[in-house]
N, C-alpha and C positions, 0 to 999 in steps of 0.2 A: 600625135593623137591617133588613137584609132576609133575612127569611124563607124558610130552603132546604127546608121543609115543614113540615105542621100536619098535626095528626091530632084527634078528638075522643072522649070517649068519654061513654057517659051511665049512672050509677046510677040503679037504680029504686027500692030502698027504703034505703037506706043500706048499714048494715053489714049486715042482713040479709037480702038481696037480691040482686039482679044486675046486672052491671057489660059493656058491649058496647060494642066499637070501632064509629067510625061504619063502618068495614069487614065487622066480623063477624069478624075473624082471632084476636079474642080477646073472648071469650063465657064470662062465669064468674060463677059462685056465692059469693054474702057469706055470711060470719059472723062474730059476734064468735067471738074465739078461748077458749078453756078458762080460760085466765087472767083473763080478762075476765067469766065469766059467761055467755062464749057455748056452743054445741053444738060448735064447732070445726070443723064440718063442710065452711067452705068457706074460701075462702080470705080477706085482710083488706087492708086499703088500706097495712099497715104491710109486709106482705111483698111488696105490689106496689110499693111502693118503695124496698126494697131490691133487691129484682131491676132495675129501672129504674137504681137509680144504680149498681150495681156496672157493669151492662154499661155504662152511660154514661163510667162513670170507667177503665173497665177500658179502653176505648176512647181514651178522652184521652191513657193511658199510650202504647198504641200512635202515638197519632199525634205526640205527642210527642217519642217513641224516633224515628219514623222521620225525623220532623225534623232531629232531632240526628244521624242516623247512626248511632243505636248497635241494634247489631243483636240483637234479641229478637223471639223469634215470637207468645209468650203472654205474657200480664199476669193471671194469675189474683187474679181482688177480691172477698172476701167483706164484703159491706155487710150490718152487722149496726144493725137500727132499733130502738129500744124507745119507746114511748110510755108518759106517767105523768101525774100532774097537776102545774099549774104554781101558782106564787105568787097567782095572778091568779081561782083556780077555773077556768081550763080545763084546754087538756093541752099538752102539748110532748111535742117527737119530739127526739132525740140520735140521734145516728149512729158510728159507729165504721168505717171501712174499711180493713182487712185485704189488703194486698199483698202474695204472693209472687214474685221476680223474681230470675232468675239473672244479676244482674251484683257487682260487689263493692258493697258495703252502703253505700258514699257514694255512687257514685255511682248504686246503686237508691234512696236519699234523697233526692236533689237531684232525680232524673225523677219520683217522688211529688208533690214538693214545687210544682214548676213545673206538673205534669199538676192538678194541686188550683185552680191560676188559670187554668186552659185549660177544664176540666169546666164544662158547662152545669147540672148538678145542682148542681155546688160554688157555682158563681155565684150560682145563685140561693137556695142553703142561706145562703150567707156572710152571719153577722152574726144572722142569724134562728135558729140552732139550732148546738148543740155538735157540732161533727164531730171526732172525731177520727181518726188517722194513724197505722197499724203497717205497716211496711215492713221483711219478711223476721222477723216476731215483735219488735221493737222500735219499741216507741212513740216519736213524734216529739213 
């Protein structure tokens, strides 16, 4: 592979703690969330990556689209993450990704579908974690 950029970033105390790009562009406060037993009061590694992969995925769609020609402007993706425990005593993450796209529902299926093995999130989710696919409110 070569590498069209690297970014890093460093935790200080886990989830309770703070999380900073080696930039400084993104500078935030941990918490476990409400549901977890935390204060809720900052943010969690589970809604940073869902914001990560929606616009990662959301992204794939567009490039996709323009690939093929078909002309859309927006790919709106809501990535929705939950974390729970697994079989094993740890935890696992499941994902759901939420598409809306104004083209007819096949062929907003098939640029999903194809945008899912293009995504650098998807790639690297695949096989590791349940992703699932709704495109225009119908699961795939």
């Amino acid at each position: 592979m070569t590498t069209l950029y690297t970014t890093s970033a460093t935790a200080q105390a886990g989830r309770n703690g703070q999380v900073t790009t080696d930039d400084n562009k993104l500078d935030l406060a941990l918490s476990y969330p409400k549901e977890m037993g935390g204060s809720g009061a900052g943010t969690n590694p589970e809604q940073l990556f869902a914001a990560g992969y929606s616009a990662c995925f959301s992204n794939a769609i567009l490039h996709v689209a323009s690939e093929g020609k078909v002309a859309i402007k927006s790919a709106p993706t809501t990535a929705t993450v939950g974390i729970g425990p697994n079989e094993t005593g740890g935890f696992a993450l499941a994902v759901t990704l939420s598409v809306e796209l104004d083209l007819p529902q096949a062929e907003a299926e098939q640029l999903v579908k194809t945008s899912h093995q293009v995504c650098p999130y998807s790639n690297a989710t695949r096989g590791n974690l349940d992703v699932k696919l709704i495109v225009n409110g119908v699961a795939l």
